[in-house]
N, C-alpha and C positions, 0 to 999 in steps of 0.2 A: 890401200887401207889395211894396217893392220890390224890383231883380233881384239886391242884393247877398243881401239877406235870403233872396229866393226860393233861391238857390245854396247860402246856409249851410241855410237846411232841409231842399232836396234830398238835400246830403251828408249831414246827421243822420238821410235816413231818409224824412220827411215827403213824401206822397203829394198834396197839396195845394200845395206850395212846386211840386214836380216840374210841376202843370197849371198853374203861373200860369209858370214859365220856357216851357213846351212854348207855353202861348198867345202869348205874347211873341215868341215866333221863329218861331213856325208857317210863318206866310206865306215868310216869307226864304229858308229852309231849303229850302221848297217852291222857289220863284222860281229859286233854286239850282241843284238836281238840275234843273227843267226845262230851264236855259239850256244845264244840259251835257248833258242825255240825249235832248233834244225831244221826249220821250214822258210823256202827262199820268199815264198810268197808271203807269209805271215810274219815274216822280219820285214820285208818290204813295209805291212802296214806299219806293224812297228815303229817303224825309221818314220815313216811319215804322222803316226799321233805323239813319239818324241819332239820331232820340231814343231809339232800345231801346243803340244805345251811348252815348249820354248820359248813360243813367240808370246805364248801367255803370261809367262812368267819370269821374263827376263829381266821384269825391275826389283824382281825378291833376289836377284845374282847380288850379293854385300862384297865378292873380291876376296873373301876369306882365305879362298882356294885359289889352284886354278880354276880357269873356264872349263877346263877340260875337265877336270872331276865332279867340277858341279854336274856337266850336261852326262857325265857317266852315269850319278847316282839318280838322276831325274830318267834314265832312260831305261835303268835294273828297275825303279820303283815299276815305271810301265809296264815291263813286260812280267814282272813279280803277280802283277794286278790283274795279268790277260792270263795269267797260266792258273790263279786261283780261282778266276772265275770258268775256267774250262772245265768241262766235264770231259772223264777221259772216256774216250771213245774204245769200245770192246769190240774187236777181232776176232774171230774163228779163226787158225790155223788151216783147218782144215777144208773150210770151204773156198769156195775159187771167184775172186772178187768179179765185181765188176766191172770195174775201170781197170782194161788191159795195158792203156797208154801209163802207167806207172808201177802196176805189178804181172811180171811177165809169167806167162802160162808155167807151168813145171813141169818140167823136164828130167825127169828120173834119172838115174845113171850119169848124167853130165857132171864136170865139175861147174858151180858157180862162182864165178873170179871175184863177183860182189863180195863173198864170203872170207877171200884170201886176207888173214890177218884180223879179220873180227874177236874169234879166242884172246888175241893178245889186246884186242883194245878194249873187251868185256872184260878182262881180269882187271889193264890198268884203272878202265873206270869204276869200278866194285872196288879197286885197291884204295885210288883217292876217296869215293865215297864214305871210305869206312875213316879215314882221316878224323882224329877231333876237329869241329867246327874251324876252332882256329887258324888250325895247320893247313885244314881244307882251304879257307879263304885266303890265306896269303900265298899257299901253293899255286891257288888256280890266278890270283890275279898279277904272279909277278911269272910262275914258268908259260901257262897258258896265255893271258892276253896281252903280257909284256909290259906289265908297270916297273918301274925302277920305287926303290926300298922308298924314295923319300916321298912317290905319289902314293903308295899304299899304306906310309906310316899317316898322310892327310889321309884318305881316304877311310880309314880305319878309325883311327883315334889311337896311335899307339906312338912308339917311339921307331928311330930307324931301327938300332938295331934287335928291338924285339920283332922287330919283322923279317930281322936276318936272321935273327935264332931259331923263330918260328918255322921260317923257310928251309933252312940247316934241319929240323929235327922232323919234320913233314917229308924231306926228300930220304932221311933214316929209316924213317917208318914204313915208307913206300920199299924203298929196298930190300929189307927184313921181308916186307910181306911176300913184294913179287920171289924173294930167292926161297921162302915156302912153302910158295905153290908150285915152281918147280921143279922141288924136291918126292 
């Protein structure tokens, strides 16, 4: 069964159609929530209140798109919806948690290899954040999660090649910035 078919038996109902699209995009969906939550567990729900609205709402899918970018923007809404309603959780630095099984005792003097490369990925992320919106969003959705111009030109509302341009002058700006910080 392929995904058009799997989609039309979804809609008529078929529980079977429903595990061959849920297989199909498993991983992605996953991949997803983790890129934006960075939590394995909390993408795990994630992934699973994505396809519990899937299954919900699989006869509002009109074919406009792909399937694929439907069930992308229905699964950013989710996790958009779980991050706003989170309150962020405040940390001491200094004090010594208490769940050792995921933050390890300290250890003065040692190097920590957790740490090897953090600098350069706190600047690159600081560099994309500071990105205009624009640049930010076509940067992250065609270097970062690997869309090609013409799923991000649907996914957007734009044309291809303003999302090559956008892409082109987002990867300038990034350049410019990182070769100022390490000047």
């Amino acid at each position: 069964m392929n995904e058009s078919e799997a989609i039309a038996g979804c809609i008529s109902g078929n529980p079977a159609a429903f595990e061959i699209l849920y297989n199909m995009h498993k991983q992605k969906v996953y991949s997803l929530c983790l890129r934006m939550v960075r939590n394995p567990e909390e993408a795990e729900d994630l992934t699973q209140e994505s396809f519990m609205q899937l299954f919900r709402k699989i006869n509002t899918f009109r074919g406009d798109s792909a399937f694929s970018t439907w069930l992308h923007r229905l699964t950013v809404n989710i996790v958009l919806m779980r991050i706003r309603k989170k309150k962020l959780n405040q940390i001491s630095i200094d004090e010594e948690p208490e769940d050792d099984e995921y933050f390890p005792k300290k250890e003065f003097g040692s190097e920590d290899t957790r740490l090897i490369g953090t600098v350069d990925r706190l600047t690159l992320e600081k560099a994309v954040a500071a990105l205009p919106e624009g640049y930010r969003t076509i940067f992250v959705l065609h270097d970062i999660e690997g869309y090609e111009h013409h799923e991000i030109a649907e996914l957007v509302g734009c044309s291809i090649g303003n999302s090559k341009s956008q892409l082109f002058k987002a990867r300038l700006r990034l350049r410019r910035h990182l070769i100022n910080k390490k000047k």
